[in-house]
C-alpha positions in Angstrom: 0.0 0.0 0.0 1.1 3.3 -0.6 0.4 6.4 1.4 1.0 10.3 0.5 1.5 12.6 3.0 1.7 15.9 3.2 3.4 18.4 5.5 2.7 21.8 6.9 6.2 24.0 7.2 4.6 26.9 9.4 3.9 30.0 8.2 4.5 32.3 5.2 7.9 34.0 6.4 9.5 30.2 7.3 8.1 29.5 3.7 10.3 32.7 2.2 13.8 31.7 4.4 13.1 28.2 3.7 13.2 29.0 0.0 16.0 31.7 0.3 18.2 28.7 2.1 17.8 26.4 -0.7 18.5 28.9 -2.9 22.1 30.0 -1.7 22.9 25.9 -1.1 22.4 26.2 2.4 19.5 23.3 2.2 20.4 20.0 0.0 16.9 18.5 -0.6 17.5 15.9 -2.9 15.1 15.3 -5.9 14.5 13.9 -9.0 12.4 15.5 -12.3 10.6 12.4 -14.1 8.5 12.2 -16.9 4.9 11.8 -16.1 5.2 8.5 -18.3 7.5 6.8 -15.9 4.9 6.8 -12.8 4.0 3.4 -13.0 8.3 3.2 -12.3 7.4 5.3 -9.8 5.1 3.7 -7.7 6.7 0.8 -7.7 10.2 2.3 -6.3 7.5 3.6 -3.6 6.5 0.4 -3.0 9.9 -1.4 -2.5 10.9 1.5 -0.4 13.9 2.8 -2.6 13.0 5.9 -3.3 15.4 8.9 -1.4 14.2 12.4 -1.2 11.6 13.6 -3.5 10.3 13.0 -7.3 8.9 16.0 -9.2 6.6 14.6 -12.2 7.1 16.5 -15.3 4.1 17.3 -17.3 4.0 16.7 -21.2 4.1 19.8 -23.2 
């Protein structure tokens, strides 16, 4: 089974230094852009548990 959570970060100032952090390479959040055809590849990483930090589904133009 898979479950998607989501997450609250506080409020709209933490959201702005969070973003300003990444942005200067004080944060490393580790992601990877995939083609919205590879989601069934996807889910099943999900599944098995080896997926590390998150996935960002890119839309077809």
């Amino acid at each position: 089974m898979i479950s998607i959570k989501g997450s609250y970060f506080g409020n709209r100032q933490d959201g702005d230094e969070a973003i300003d952090f990444f942005a200067r390479g004080l944060i490393h959040a580790p992601f990877r852009l995939v083609p919205l055809s590879d989601l069934g590849e996807v889910y099943e990483l999900m599944e098995q548990g080896k997926l590390i930090g998150r996935i960002v589904l890119q839309m077809p133009e």
